[in-house]
C-alpha positions in Angstrom: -29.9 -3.2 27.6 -28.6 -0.2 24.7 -26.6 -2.7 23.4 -29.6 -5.7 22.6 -31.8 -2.4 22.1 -29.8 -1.5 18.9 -29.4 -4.6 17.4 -33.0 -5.5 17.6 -33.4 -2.1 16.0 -30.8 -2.8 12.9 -32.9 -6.5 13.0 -36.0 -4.9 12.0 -34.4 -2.5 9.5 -32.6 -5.3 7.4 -35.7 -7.3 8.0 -38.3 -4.3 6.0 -35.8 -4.0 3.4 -35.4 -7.6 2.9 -39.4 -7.0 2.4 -38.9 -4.4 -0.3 -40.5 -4.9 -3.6 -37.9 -5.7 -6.1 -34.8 -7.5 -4.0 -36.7 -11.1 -4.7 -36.9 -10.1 -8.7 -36.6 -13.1 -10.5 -33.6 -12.0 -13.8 -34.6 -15.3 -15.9 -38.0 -15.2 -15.2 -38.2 -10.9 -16.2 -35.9 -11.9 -19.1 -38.8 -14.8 -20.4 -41.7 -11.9 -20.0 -39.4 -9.5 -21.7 -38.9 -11.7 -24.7 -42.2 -12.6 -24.9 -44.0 -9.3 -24.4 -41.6 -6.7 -25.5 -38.7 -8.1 -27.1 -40.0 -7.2 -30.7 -41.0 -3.6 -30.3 -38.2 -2.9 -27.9 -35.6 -5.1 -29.3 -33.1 -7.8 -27.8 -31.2 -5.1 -25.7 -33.8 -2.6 -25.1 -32.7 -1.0 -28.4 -36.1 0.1 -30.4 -37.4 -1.4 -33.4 -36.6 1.1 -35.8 -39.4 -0.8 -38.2 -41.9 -0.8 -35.7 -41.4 2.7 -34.4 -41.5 3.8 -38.3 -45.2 2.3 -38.9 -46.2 3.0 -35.4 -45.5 6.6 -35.6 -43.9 7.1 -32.7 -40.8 8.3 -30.4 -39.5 5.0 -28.8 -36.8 5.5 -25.8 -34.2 3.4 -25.8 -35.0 1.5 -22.6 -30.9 1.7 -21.7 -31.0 5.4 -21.6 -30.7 7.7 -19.1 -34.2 8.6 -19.7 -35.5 5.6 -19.2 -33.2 4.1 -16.4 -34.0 7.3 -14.4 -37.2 6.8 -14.3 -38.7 5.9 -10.8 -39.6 2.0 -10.5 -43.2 3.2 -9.6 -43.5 5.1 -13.1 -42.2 1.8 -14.9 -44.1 -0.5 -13.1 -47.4 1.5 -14.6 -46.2 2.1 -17.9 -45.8 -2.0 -17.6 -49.1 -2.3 -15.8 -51.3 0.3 -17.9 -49.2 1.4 -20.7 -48.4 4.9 -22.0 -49.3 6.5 -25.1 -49.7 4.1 -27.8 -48.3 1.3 -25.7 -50.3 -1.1 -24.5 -50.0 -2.9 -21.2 -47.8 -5.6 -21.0 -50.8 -8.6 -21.1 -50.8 -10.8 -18.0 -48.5 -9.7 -15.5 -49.3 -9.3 -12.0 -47.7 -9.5 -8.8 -43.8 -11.2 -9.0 -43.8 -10.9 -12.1 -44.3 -7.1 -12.6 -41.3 -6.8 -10.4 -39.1 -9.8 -12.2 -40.0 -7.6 -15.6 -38.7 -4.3 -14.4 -35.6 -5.6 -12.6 -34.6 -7.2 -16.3 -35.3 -3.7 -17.9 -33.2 -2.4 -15.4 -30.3 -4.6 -16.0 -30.5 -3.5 -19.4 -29.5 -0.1 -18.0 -25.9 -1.8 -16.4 
């Protein structure tokens, strides 16, 4: 009885993190928003736009850095979702593919 007790118990642990947001990220599909929505300020590799940071007038983080990879996925998900400072939200992203977007930014960090 212990022993079917416990694994029904390490059943429904591997099942809530199989429920996690973030483990079904989609790479391709973050790396097609990225491209799309962030690739020119933020470069190719996360690397700023040294042009666009220039005539922007701002401090861009290079989205590699400790700074940025340490971040919590909460705090990225609404710096996607509602921007921060003088960057807007990332247009039309909901859902999936909030979470596809931030799991390619983190690869960046790897």
């Amino acid at each position: 009885m212990r022993k079917l007790m416990m694994s029904t118990i390490v059943a429904v642990i591997l099942a809530s993190l199989s429920c996690e947001p973030g483990l079904a990220a989609d790479l391709k599909a973050g790396k097609a928003i990225y491209d799309k929505a962030c690739k020119s300020c933020h470069g190719a590799d996360g690397t700023p736009n040294l042009a666009v940071q220039k005539a922007l007038k701002v401090q861009m983080w290079d989205l590699k850095s400790k700074e940025v990879q340490s971040r919590s996925d909460a705090d990225l998900r609404k710096v996607d979702v509602e921007g921060e400072g003088k960057m807007k939200p990332v247009s039309g992203i909901t859902g999936a593919a909030v979470d596809d977007l931030l799991a390619y930014v983190r690869s960046l960090g790897k």
